[in-house]
ZALO-361570 format. One record per residue (C-alpha): x, y, z. Coordinates in steps of 0.02 Angstrom, whole numbers, m for minus. Layout:
ZALO-361570
      u      v      w
      X      Y      Z
...
This chain:
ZALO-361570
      u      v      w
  m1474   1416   m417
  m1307   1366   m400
  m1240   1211   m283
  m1057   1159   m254
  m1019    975   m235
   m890    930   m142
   m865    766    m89
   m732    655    m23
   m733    457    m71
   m863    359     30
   m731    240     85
   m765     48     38
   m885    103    m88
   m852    273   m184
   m739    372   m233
   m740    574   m229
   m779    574   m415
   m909    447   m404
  m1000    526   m264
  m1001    688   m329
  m1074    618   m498
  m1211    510   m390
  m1252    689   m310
  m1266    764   m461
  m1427    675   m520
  m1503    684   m356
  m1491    856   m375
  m1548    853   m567
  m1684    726   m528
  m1736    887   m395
  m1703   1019   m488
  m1668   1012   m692
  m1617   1174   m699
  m1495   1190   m553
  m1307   1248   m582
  m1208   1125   m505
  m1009   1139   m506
   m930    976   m474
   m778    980   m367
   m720    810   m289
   m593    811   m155
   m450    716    m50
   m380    779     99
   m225    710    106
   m273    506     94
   m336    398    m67
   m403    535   m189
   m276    692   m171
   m189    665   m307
   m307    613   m435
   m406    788   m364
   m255    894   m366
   m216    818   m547
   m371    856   m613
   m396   1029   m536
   m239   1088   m625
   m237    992   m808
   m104    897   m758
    m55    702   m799
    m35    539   m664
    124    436   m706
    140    241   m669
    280    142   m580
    311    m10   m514
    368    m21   m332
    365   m109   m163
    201   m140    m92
    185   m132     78
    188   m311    124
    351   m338    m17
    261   m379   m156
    286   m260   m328
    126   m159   m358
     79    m38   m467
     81    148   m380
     74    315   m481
    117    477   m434
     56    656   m521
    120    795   m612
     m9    951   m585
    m40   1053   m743
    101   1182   m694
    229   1041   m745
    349   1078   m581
    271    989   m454
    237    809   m417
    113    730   m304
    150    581   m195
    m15    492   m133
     63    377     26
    m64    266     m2
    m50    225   m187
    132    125   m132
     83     65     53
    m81     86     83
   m196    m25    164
   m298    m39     16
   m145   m150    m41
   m154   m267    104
   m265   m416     64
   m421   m400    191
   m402   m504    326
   m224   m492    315
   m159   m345    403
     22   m361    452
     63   m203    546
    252   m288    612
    308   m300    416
    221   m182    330
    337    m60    252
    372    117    175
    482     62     34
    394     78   m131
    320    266    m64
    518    316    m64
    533    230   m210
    409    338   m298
    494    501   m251
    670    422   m299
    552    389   m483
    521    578   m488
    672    634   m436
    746    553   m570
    614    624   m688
    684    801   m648
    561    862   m508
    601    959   m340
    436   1034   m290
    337    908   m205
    173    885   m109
    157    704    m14
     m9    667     38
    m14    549    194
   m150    427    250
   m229    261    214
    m68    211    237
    m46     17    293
    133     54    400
    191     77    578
    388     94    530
    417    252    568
    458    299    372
    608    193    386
    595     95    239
    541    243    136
    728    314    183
    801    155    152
    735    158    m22
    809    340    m38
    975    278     11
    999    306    188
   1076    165    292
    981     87    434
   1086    m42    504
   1087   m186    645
   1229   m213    774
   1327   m333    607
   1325   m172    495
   1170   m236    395
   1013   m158    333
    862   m205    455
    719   m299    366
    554   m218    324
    423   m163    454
    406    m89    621
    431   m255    705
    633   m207    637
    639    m57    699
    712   m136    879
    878   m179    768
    925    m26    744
   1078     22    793
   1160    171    686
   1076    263    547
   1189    344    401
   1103    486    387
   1226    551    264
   1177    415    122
   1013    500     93
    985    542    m84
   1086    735   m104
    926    782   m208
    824    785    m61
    897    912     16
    874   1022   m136
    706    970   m167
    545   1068    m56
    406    966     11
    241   1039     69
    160    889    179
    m32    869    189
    m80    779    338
   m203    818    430
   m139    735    604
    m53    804    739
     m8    670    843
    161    626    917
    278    493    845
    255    394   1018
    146    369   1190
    m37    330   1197
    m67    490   1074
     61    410    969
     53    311    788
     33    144    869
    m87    167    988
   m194    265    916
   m184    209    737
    m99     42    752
   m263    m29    788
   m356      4    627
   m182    m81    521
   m215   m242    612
   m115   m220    788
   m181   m324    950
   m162   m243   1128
     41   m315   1134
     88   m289    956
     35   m122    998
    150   m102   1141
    298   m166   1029
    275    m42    904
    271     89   1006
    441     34   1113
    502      7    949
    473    166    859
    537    257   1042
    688    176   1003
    699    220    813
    652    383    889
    806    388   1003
    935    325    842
    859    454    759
    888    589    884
   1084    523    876
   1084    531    681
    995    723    662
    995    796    836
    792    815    809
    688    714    962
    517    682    854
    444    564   1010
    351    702   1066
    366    827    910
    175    858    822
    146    777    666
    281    631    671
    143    493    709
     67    536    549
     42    373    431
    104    260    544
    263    381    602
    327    424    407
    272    605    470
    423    586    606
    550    507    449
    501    681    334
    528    805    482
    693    754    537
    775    726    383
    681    824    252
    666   1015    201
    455   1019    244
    311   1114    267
    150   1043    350
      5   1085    301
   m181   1017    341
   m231    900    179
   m377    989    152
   m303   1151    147
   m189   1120     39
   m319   1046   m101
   m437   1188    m82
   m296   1297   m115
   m274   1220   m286
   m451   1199   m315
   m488   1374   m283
   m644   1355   m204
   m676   1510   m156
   m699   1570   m312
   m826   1448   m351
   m929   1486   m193
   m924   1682   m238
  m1112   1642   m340
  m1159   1503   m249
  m1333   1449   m155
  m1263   1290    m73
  m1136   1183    m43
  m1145    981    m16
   m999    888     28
   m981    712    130
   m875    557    162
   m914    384    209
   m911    395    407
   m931    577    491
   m919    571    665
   m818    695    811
   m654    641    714
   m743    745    538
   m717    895    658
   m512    879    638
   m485    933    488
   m563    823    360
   m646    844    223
   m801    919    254
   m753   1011    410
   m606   1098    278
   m754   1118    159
   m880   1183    278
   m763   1327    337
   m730   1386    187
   m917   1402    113
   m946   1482    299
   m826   1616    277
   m947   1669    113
  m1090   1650    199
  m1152   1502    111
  m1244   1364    188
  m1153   1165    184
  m1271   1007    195
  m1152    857    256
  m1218    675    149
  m1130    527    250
  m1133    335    235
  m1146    336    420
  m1173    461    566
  m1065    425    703
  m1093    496    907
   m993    694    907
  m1054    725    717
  m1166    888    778
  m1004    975    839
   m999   1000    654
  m1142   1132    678
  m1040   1246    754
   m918   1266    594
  m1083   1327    470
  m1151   1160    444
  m1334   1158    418
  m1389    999    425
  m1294    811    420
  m1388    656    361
  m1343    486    317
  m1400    415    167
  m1442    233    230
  m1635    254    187
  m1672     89    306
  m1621    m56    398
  m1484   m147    311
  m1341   m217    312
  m1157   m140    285
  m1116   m251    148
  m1288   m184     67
  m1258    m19    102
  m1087    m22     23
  m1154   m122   m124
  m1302     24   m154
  m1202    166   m103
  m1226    246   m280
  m1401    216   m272
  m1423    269    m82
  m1332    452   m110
  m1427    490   m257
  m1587    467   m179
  m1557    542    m19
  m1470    690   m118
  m1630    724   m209
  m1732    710    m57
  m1633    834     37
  m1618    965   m100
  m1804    955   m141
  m1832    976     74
  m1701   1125     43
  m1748   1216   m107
  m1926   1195    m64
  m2070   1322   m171
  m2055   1499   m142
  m1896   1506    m29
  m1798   1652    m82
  m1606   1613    m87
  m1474   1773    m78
  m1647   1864   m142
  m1679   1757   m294
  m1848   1667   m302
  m1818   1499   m324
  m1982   1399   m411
């Protein structure tokens, strides 16, 4: 008997690596003599490139940069084992994990240290890049990331603007032709898994403004401010991104990479699949389990089990979804080859408690569900399992 784990991090509480270990001994504790290939996975947020690193045999390299609120942090970035291409995790330079909590400042939050990690690489000698967006804690439109890269983003005196989206209203002329030269030699495959527009109420403020801190009017700004960024931008490049798919991704850095970058996009968890080569893992297998902290109508858009799910369906093998929580839309997930979707909160409790025991909780439930599964004398692909 053979299962596939593959996780994403239980946000708040796990990450992909823990939670695939955690479902590991459930499935031990069930079954001693199960197979189990552990593969844990990002899709694009917190996780990709420690997944994609590992997958390949390749190395994570440290730097210190701009956090989003200003502050130097330390971010990394990662080779993969091929030694050509670098990963750029969004989120390991401006992510909201470096905001403290209870302090979300969506008007100054800024891009800056995430183009300061590609400037890092380029100078290390790479040109093949994959930038994994999410988690980030920005709504400036990727402006400060370009800054950092050299561009020129200047008020009506013929200054830089300051940091944040709450800037972006300053703009007056962008010198498009100060971006660093490498970039233009350089390809970057994007993994996002969000289509939304740069701007309008399917735009990066509205919709994801909210969750970085932004009230009902600090969401309006943003958005009137990245329309106008929007509009100096469409000066600068001749590209209109207020309407264009993908540029509301990470708070609008999507909109900064397709109008002044050579790109591909690509969903997130396509592109680590790819590299993970999970199909040839599921060519043997019985089962695959795979999860993430909330799973809801939204898991249905590309994320990580959805991406997961897919795949094992197009082999004919059956996915179990583990969540923290089960959120109102989740069964749309049936429809992709999902057999079953359970949270792993075993009882009334609180969310602090249930983030606290979140190890404990997936193990248990895992080793529930598998024995429920895998129960005496069911015959899997015409093996007898006892």
């Amino acid at each position: 008997m053979k299962i596939i784990i593959a996780p994403d991090s239980f946000k708040g509480s796990l990450s992909a690596v823990e939670a695939a270990n955690a479902i590991d001994k459930g499935i031990k504790k069930a079954f001693k003599q199960a197979e189990t290939t552990l593969l844990p996975i990002g899709d694009g947020g917190e996780g990709t490139m420690e997944t994609l690193v590992a997958a390949t045999g390749g190395e994570i390299r440290k730097a210190k940069v701009t956090g989003p609120l200003g502050n130097r942090v330390e971010a990394a970035y990662g080779i993969l084992g091929d030694g050509r291409t670098c990963v750029v995790e969004m989120a390991s330079a401006s992510g909201l994990h470096l905001v403290p909590e209870g302090g979300l400042f969506p008007l100054k939050a800024t891009t800056y240290g995430t183009g300061e990690l590609i400037r890092r690489a380029l100078d290390d000698g790479f040109t093949s890049f994959i930038i994994g967006l999410g988690g980030s804690a920005t709504n400036d439109g990727g402006a400060g990331m370009l800054q950092a890269l050299g561009m020129g983003i200047l008020d009506a005196e013929g200054d830089e603007i300051g940091f944040g989206g709450g800037a972006l209203a300053d703009v007056r002329r962008i010198d498009a032709g100060a971006l660093d030269s490498r970039i233009s030699g350089s390809t970057f495959l994007i993994a996002s898994d969000v289509q939304n527009p740069l701007v309008g109420p399917d735009g990066a403020s509205h919709v994801f403004g909210p969750q970085k801190g932004a009230d009902p009017e600090q969401v309006e700004l943003l958005d009137r401010n990245l329309a106008h960024w929007a509009d100096r931008i469409e000066d600068a490049a001749g590209i209109r991104l207020h309407d264009l798919a993908g540029a509301g991704a990470a708070g609008g850095i999507g909109g900064a990479f397709l109008g002044f970058f050579p790109v591909a996009m690509k969903r997130g968890i396509d592109v680590v699949l790819d590299y993970i080569q999970l199909e040839e893992e599921l060519a043997d297998a019985d089962l695959v389990i795979t999860g993430e902290g909330q799973v809801d109508r939204q898991t249905a858009f590309g994320k990580t089990p959805l991406g997961v799910a897919q795949r094992a369906t197009s082999q004919n093998v059956p996915t179990i979804i583990l969540a923290g929580s089960v959120g109102e839309g989740a069964g749309v997930l049936h429809d992709y080859g999902v057999v079953s979707i359970h949270s792993i909160v075993t009882g009334p409790m609180t969310l602090a408690e249930a983030i606290e025991r979140a190890e404990e909780l997936l193990e248990v439930s895992t080793e529930q569900i598998v024995r429920a599964y895998f129960h005496q004398n069911i015959k899997i692909k015409g093996r007898l399992v006892v």
